[in-house]
DSSP file (Angstrom, degrees, kcal/mol; ACC not computed):
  #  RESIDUE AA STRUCTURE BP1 BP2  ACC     N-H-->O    O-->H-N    N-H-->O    O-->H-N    TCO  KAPPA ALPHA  PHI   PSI    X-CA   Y-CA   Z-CA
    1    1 A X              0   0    0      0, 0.0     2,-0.3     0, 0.0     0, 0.0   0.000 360.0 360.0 360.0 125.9  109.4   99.5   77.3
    2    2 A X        -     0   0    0      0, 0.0     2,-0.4     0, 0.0     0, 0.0  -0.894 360.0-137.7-118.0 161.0  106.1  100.7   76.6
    3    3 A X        -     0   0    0     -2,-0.3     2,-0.1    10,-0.1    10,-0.1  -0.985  10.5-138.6-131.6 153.1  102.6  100.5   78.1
    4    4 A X        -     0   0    0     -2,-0.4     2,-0.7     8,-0.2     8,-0.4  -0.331  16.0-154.3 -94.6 142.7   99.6  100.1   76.9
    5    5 A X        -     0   0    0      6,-0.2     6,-0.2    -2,-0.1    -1,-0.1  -0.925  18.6-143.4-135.0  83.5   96.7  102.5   78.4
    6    6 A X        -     0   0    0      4,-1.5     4,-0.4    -2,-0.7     0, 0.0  -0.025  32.4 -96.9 -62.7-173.9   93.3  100.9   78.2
    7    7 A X  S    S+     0   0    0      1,-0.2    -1,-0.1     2,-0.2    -2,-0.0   0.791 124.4  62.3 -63.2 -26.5   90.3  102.9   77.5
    8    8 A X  S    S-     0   0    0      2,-0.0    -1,-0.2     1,-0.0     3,-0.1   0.989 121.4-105.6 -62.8 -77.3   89.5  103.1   81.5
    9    9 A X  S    S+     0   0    0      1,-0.1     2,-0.3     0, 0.0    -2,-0.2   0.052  80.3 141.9 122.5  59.4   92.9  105.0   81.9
   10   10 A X        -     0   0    0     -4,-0.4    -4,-1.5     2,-0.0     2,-0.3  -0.881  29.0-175.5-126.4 153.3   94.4  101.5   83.4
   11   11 A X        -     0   0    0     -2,-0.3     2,-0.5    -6,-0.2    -6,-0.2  -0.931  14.4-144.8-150.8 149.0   97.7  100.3   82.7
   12   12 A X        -     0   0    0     -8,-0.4     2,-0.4    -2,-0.3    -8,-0.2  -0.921   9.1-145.3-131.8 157.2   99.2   97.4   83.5
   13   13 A X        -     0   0    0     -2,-0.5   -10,-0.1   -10,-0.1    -2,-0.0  -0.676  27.0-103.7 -99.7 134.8  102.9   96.9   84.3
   14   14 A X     >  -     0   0    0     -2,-0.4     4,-0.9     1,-0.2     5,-0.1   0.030  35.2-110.3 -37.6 163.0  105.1   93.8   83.5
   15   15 A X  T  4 S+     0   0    0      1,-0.2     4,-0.2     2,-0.2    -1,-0.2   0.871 116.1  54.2 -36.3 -51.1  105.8   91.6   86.1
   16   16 A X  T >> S+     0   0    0      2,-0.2     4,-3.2     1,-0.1     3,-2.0   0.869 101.1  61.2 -40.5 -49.2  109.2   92.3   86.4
   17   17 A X  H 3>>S+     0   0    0      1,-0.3     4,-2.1     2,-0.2     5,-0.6   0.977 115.4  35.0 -40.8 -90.4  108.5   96.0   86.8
   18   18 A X  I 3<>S+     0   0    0     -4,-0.9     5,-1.4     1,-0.2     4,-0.3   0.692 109.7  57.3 -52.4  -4.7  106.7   95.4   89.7
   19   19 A X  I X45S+     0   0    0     -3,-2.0     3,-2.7    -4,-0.2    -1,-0.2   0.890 108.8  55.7 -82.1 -65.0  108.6   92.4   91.2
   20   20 A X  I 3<5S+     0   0    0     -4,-3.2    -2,-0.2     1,-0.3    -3,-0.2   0.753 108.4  47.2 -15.7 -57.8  111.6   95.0   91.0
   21   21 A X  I 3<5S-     0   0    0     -4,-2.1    -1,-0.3    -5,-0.2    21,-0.2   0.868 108.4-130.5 -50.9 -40.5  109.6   97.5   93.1
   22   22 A X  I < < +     0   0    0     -3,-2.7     2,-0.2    -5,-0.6    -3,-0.2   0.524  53.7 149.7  94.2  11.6  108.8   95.0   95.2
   23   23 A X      < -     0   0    0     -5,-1.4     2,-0.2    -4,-0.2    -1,-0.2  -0.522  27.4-157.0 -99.9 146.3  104.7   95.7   95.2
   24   24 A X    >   -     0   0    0      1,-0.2     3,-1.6    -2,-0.2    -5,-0.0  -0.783  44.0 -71.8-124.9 155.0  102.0   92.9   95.7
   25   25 A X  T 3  S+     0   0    0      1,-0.3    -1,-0.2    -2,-0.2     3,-0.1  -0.031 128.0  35.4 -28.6 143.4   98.3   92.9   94.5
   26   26 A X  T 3  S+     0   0    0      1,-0.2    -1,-0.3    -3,-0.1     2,-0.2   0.426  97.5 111.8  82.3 -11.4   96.7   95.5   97.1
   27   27 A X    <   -     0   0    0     -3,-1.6     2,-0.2     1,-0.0    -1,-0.2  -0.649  57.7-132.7 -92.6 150.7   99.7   97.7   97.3
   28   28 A X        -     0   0    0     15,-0.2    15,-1.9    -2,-0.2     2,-0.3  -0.607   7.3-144.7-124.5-174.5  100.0  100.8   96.1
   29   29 A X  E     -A   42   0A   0     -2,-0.2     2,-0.3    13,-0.2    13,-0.2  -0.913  13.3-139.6-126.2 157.4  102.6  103.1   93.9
   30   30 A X  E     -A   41   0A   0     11,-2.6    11,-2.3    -2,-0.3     2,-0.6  -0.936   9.1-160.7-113.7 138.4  103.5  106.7   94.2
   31   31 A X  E     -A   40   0A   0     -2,-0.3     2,-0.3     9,-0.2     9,-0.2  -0.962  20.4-176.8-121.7 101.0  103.9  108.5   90.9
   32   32 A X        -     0   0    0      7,-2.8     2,-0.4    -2,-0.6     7,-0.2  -0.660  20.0-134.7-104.6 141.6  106.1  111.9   91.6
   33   33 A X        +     0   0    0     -2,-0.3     5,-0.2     5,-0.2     2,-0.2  -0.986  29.6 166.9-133.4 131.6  107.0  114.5   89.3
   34   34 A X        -     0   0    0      3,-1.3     3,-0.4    -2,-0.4     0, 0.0  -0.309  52.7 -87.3-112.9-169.5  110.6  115.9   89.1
   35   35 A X  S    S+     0   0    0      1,-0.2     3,-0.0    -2,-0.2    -2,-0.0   0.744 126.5  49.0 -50.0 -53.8  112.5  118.0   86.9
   36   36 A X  S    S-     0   0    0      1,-0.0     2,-0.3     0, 0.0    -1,-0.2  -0.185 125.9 -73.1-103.3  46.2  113.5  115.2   84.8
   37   37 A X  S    S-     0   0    0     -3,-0.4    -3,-1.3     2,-0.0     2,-0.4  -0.877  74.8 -46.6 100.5-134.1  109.7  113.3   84.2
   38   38 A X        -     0   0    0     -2,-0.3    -5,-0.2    -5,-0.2     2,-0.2  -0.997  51.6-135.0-139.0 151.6  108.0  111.5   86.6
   39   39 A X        -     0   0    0     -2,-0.4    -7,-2.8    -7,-0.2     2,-0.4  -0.631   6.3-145.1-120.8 176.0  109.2  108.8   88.9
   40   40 A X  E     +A   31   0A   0     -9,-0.2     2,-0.3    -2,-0.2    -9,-0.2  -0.972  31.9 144.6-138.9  90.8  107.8  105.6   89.7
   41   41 A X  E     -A   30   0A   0    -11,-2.3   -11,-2.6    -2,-0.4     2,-0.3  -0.912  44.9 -95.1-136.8 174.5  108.1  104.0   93.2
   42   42 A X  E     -A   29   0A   0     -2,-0.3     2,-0.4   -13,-0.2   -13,-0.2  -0.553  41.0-116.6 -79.9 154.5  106.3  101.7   96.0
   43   43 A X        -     0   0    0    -15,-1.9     2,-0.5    -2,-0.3   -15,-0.2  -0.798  35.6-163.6 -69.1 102.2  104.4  103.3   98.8
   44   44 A X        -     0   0    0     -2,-0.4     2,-0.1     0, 0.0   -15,-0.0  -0.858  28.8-120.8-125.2 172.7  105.7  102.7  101.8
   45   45 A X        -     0   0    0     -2,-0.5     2,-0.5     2,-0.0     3,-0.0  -0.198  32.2-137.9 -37.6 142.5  104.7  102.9  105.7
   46   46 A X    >   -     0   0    0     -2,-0.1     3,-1.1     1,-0.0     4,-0.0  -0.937  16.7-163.3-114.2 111.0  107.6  105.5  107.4
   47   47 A X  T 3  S+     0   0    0     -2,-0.5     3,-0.5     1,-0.2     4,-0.2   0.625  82.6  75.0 -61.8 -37.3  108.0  103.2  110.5
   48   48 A X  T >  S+     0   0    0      1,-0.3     3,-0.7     2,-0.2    -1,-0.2   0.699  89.5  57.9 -75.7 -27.6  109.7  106.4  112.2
   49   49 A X  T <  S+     0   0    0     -3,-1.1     3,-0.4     1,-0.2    -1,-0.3   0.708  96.7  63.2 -68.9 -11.4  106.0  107.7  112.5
   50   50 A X  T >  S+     0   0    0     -3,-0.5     3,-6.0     1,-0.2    -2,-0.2   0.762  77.0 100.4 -69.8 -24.2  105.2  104.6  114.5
   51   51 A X  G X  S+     0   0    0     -3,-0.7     3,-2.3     1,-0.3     4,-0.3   0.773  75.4  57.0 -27.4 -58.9  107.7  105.6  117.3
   52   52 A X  G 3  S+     0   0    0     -3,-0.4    -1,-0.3     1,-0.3     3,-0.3   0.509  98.5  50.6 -76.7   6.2  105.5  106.7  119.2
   53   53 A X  G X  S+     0   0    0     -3,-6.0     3,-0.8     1,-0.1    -1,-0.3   0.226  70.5 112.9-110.0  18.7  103.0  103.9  119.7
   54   54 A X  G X   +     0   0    0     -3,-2.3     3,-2.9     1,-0.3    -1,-0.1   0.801  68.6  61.4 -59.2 -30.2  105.4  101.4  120.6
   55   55 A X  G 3  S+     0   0    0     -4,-0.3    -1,-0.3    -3,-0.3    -2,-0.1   0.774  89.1  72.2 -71.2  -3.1  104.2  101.2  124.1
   56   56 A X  G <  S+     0   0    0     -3,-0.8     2,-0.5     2,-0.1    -1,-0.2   0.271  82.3  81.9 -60.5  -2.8  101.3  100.2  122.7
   57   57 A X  S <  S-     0   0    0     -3,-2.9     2,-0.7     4,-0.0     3,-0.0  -0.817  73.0-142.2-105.3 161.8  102.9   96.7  121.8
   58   58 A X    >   -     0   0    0     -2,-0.5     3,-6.0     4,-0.1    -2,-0.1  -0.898  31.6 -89.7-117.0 142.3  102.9   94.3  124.5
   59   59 A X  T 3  S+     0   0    0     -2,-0.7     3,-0.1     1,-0.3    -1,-0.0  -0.187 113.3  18.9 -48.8 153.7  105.8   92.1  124.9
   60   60 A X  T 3  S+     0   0    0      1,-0.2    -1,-0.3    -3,-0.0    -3,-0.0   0.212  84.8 151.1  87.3 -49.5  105.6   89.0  123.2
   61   61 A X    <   -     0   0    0     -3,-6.0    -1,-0.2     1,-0.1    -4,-0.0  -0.347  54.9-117.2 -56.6 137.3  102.8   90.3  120.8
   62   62 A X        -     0   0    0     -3,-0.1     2,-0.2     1,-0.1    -4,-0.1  -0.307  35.3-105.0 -47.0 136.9  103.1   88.5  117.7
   63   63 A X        -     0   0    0      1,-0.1     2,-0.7    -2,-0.0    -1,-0.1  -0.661  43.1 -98.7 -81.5 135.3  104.0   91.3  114.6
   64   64 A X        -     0   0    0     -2,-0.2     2,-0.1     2,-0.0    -1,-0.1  -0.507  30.2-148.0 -81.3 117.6  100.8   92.0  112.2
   65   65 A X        -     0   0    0     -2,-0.7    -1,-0.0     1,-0.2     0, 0.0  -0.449  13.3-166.5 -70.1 123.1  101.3   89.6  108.9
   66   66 A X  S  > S+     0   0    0     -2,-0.1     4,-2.1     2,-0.1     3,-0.3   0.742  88.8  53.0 -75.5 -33.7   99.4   92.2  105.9
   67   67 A X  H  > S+     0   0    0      1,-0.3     4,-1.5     2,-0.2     5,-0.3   0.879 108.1  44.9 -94.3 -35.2   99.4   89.4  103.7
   68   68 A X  H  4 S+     0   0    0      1,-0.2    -1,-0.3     2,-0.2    -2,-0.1   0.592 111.1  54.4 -87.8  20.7   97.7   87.0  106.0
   69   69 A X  H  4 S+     0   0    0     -3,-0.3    -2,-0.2     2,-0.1    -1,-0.2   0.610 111.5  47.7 -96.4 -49.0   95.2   89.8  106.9
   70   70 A X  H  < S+     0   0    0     -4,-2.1    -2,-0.2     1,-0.1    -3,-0.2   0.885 107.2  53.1 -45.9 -45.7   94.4   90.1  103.1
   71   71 A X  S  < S+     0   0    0     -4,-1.5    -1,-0.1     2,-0.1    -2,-0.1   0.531 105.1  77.5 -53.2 -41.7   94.0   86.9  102.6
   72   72 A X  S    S-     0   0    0     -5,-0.3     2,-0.2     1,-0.1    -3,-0.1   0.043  91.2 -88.3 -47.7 157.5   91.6   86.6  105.3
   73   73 A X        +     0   0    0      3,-0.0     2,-0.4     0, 0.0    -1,-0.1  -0.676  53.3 172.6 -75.3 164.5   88.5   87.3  105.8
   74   74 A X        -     0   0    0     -2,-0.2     2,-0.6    -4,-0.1    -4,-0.0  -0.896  41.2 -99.5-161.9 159.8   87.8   90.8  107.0
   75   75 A X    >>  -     0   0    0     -2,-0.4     3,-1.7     1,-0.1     4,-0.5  -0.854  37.6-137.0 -84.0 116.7   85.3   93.2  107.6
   76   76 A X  T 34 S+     0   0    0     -2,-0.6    -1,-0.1     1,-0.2    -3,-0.0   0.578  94.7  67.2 -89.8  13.5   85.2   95.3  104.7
   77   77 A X  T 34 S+     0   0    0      1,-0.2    -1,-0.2     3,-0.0    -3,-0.0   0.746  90.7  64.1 -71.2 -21.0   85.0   98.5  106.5
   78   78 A X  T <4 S+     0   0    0     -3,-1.7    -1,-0.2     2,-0.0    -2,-0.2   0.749  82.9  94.2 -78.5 -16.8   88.4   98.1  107.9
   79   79 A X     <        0   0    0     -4,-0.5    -3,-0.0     1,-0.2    -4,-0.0   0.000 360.0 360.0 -62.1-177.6   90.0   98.2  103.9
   80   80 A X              0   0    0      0, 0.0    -1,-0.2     0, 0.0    -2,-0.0   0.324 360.0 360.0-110.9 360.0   91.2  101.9  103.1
């Protein structure tokens, strides 16, 4: 499979590629380098850092939807 490298230094990746990953508009990828080239994966959250704010949820609380908070409107100071 190849890709194409516009003049920006942009590439874009087939769908599949990225359905495979699992990665949505707005998400991002981590590009590592091994031994054997560089490897190609989604970015995720480690949940296990979260531990420690769980008392911070209140029973009940509803879990925060990312996609409908994207979708949204937003204050754009909150984006990263």
């Amino acid at each position: 499979m190849y890709i194409k490298i516009t003049s920006k230094r942009q590439a874009t990746f087939p769908k599949h590629v990225l359905e495979s990953l699992g990665v949505e508009p707005g998400d991002q990828i981590e590009l590592r380098e091994t031994e054997e080239g560089y490897v190609l994966r989604p970015r995720r959250i480690d949940l296990s850092l979260l531990g420690g704010l769980h008392h911070l949820i209140k029973p009940g609380q509803e879990p925060f939807d990312i996609r409908k908070f994207r979708e949204g409107t937003y204050d754009s100071s909150l984006r990263d």
